[in-house]
N, CA, C and O atoms as CSV, one atom per row, in Angstrom:
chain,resi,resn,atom,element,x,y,z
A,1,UNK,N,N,31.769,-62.348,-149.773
A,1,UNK,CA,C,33.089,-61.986,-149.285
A,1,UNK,C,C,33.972,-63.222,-149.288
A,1,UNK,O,O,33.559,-64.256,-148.763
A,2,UNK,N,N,35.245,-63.156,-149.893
A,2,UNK,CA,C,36.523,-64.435,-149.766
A,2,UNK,C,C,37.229,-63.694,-148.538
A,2,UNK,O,O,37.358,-62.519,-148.196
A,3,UNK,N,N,37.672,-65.085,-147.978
A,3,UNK,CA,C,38.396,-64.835,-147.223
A,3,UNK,C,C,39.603,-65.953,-147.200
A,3,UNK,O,O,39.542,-67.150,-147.481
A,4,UNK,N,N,40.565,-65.270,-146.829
A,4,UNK,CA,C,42.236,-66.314,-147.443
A,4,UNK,C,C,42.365,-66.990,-146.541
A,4,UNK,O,O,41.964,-66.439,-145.516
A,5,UNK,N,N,42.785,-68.066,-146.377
A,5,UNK,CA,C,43.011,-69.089,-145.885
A,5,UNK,C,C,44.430,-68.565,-145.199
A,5,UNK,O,O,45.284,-68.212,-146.012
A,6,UNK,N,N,44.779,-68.473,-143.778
A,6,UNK,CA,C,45.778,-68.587,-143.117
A,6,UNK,C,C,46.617,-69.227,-142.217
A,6,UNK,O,O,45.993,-69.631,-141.235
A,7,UNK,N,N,47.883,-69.481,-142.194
A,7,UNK,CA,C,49.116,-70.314,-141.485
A,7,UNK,C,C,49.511,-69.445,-140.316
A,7,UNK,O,O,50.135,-68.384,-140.325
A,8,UNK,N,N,49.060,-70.064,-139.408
A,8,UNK,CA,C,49.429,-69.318,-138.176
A,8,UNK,C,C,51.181,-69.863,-137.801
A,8,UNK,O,O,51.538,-71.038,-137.718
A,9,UNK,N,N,51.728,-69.107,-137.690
A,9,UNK,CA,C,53.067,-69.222,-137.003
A,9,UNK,C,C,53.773,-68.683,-135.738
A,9,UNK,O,O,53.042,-67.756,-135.388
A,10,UNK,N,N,54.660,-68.751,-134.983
A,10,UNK,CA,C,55.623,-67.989,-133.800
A,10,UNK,C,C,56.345,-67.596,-133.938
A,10,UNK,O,O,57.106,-68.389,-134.495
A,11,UNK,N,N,56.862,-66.522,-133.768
A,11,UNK,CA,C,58.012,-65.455,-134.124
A,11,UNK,C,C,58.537,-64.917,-132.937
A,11,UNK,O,O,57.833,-64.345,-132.105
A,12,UNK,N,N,59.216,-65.008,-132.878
A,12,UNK,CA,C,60.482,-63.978,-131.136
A,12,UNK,C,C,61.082,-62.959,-131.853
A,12,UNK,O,O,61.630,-62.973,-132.955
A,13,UNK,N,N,60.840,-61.831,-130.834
A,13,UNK,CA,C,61.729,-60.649,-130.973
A,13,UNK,C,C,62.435,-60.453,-129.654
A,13,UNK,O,O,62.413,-61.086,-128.599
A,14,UNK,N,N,62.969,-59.543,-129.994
A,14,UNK,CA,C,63.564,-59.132,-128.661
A,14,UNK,C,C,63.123,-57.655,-128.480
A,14,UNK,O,O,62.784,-56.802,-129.302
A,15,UNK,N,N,63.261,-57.635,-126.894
A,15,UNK,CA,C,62.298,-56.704,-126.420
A,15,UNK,C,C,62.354,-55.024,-127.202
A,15,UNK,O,O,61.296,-54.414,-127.041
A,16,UNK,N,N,63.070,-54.515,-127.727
A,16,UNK,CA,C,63.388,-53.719,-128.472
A,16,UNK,C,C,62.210,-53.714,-129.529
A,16,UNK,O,O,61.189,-53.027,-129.499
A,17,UNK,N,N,62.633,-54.724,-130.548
A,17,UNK,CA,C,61.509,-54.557,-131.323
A,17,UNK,C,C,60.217,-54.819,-131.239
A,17,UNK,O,O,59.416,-54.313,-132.025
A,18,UNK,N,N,59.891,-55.570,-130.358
A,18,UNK,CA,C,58.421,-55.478,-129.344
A,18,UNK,C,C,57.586,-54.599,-129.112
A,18,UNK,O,O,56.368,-54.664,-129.278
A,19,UNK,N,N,58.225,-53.718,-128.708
A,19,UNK,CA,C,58.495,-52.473,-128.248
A,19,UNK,C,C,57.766,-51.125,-129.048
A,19,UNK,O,O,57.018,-50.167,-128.852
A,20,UNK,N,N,58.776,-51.984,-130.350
A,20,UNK,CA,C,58.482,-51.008,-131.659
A,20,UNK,C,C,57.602,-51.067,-131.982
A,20,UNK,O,O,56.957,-50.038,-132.181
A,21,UNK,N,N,57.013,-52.463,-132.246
A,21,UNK,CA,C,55.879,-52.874,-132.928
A,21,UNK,C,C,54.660,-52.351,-132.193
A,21,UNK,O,O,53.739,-51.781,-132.779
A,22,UNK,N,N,54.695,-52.596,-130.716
A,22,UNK,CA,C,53.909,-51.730,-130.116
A,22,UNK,C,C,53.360,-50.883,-130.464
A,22,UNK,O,O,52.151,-50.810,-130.681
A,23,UNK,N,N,54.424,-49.829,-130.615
A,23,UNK,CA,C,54.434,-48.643,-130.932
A,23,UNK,C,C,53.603,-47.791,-132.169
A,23,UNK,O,O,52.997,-46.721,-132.224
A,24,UNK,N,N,53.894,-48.769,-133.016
A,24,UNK,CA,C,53.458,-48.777,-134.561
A,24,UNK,C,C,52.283,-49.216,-134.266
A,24,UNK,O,O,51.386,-48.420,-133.989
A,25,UNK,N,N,52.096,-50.454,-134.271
A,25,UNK,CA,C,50.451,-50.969,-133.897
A,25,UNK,C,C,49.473,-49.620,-133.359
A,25,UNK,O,O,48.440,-49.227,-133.901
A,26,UNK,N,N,50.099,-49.080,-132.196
A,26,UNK,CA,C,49.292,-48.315,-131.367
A,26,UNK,C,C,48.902,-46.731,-132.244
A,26,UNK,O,O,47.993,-45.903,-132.171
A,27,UNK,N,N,49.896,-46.862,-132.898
A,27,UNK,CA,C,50.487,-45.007,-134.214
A,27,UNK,C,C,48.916,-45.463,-135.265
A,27,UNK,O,O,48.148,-44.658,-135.792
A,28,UNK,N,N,48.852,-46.652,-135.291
A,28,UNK,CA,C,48.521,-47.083,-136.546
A,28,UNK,C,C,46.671,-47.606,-136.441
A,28,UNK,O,O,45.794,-47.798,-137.282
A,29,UNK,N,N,46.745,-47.681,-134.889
A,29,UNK,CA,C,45.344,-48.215,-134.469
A,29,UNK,C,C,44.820,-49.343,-134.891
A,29,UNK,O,O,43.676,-49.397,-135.342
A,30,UNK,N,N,45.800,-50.620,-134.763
A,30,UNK,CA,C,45.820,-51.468,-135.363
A,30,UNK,C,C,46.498,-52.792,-134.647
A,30,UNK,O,O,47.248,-52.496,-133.717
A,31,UNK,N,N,46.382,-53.990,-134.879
A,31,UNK,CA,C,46.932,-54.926,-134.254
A,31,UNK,C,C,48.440,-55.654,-134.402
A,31,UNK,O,O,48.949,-55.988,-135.472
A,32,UNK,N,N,48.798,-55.754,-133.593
A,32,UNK,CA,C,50.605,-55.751,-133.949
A,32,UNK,C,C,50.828,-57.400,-135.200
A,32,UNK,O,O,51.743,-57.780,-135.930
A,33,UNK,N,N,49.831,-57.786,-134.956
A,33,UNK,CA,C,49.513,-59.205,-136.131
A,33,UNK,C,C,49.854,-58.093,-137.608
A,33,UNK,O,O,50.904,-58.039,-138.247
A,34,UNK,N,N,48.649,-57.341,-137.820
A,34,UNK,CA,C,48.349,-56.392,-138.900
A,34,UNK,C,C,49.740,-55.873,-139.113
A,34,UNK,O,O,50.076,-55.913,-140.296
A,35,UNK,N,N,50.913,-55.252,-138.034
A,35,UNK,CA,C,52.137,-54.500,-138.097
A,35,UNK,C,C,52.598,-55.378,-139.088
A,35,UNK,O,O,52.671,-55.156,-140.297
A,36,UNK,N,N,52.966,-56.607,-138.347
A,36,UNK,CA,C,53.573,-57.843,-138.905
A,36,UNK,C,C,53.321,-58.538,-140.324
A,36,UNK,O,O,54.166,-59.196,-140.931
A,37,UNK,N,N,52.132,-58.304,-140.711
A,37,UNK,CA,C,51.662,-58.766,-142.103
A,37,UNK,C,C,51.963,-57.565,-142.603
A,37,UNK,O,O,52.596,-57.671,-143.654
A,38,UNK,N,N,51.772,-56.518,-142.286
A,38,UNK,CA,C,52.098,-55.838,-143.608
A,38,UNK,C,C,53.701,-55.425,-144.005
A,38,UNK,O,O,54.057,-54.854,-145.036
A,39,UNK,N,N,54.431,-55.815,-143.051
A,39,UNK,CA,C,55.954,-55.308,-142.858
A,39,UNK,C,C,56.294,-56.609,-143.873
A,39,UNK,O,O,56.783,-56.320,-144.966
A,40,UNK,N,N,56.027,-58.210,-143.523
A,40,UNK,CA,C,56.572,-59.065,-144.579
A,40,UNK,C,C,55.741,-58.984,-146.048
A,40,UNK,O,O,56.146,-59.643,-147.006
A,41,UNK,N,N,54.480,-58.074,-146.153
A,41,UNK,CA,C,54.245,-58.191,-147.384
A,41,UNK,C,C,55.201,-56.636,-147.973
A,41,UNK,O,O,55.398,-56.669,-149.188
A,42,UNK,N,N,55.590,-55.768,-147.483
A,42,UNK,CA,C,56.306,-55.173,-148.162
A,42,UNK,C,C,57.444,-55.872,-148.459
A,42,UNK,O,O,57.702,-56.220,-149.611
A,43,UNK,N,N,58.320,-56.167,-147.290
A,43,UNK,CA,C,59.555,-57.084,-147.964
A,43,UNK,C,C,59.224,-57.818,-148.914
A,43,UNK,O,O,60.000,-57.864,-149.869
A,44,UNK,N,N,58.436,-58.323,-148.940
A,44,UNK,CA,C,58.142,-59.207,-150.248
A,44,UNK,C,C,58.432,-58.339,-151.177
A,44,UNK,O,O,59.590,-58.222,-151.577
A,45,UNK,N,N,57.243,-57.472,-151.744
A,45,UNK,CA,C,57.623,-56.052,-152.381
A,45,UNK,C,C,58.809,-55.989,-152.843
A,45,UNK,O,O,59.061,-56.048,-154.047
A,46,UNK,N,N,59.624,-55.869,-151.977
A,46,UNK,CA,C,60.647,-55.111,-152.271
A,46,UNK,C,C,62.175,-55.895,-152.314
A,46,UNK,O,O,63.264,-55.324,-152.360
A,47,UNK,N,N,61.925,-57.389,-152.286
A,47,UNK,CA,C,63.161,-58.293,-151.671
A,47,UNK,C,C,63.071,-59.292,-152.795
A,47,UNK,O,O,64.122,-59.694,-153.296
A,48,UNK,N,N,61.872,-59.741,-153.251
A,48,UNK,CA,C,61.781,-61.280,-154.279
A,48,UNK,C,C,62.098,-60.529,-155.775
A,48,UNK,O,O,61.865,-59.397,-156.199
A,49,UNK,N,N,62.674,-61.600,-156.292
A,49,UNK,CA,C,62.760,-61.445,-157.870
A,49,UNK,C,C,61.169,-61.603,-158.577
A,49,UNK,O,O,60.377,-62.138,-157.802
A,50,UNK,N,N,60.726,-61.307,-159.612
A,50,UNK,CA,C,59.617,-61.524,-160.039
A,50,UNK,C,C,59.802,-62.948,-160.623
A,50,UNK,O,O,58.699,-63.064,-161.158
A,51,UNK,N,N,60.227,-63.713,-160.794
A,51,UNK,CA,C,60.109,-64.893,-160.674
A,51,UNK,C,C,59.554,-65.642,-159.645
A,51,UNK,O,O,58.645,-66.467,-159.736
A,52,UNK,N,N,60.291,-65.221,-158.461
A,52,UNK,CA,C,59.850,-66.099,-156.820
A,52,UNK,C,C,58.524,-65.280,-157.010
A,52,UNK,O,O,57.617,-66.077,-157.246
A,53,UNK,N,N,57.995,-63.746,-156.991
A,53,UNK,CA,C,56.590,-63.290,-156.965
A,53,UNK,C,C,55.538,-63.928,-157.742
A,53,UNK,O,O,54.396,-64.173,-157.355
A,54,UNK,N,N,55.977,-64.135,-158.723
A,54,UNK,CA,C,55.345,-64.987,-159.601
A,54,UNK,C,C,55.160,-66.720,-159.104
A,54,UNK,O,O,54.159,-67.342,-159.461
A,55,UNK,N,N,55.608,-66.989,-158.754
A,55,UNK,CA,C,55.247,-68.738,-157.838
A,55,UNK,C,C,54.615,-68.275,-156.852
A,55,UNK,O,O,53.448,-68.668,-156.850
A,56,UNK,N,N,54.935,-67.457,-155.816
A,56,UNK,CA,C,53.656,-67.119,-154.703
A,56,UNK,C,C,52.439,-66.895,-155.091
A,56,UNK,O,O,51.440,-67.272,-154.478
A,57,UNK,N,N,52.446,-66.087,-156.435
A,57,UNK,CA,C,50.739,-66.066,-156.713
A,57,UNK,C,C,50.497,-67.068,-157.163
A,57,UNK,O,O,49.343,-67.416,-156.915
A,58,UNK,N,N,51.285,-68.022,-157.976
A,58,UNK,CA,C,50.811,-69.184,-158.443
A,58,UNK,C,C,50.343,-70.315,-158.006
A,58,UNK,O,O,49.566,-71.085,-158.573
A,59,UNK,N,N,51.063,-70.436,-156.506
A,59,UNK,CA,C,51.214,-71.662,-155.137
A,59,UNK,C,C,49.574,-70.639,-154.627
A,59,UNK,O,O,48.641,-71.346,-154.247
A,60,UNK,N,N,49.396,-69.495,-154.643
A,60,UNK,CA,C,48.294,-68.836,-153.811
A,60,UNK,C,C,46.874,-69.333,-154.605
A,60,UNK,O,O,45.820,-69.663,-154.062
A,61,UNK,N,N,47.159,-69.287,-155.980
A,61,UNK,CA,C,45.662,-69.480,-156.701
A,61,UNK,C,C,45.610,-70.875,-156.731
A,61,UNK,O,O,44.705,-71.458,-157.329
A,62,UNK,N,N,46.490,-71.455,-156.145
A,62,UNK,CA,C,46.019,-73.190,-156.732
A,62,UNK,C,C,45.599,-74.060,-154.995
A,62,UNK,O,O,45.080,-75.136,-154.697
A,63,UNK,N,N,46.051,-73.126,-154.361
A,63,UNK,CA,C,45.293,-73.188,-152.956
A,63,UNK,C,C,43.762,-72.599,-152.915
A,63,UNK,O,O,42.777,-73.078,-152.353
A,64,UNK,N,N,43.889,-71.366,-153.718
A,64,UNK,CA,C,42.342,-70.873,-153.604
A,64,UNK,C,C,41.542,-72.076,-154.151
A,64,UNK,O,O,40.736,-72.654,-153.421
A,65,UNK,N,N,41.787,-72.515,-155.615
A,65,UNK,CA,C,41.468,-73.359,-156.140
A,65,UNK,C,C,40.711,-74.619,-155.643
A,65,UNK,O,O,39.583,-74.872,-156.064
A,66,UNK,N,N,41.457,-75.535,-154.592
A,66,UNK,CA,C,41.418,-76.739,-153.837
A,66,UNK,C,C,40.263,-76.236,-152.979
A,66,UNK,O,O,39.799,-76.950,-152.089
């Protein structure tokens, strides 16, 4: 089994979307971390040019790499 190497970070919402995420997490049976990763990997999806997609996998395999 691989497992990816991760960057932990801090993020603020306001209580609203907290809230939401909750919500979802709980709809979803799942951890509001999990909400959160998968909400910026859709934006990704759906927001980068395939150019910028294309350097994330590229910056990703040369980390696997090391």
């Amino acid at each position: 089994m691989t497992t990816k190497k991760t960057t932990r970070i801090t993020v603020s919402f306001s209580e609203n979307e907290y809230s939401a995420l909750e919500a979802i997490a709980r709809q979803q049976d799942a951890s509001m971390s999990w909400v959160v990763r998968r909400a910026v990997s859709e934006y990704f999806e759906h927001h980068t040019e395939p150019k910028q997609e294309e350097m994330l996998l590229k910056s990703d395999k040369l980390k696997k790499a090391q």
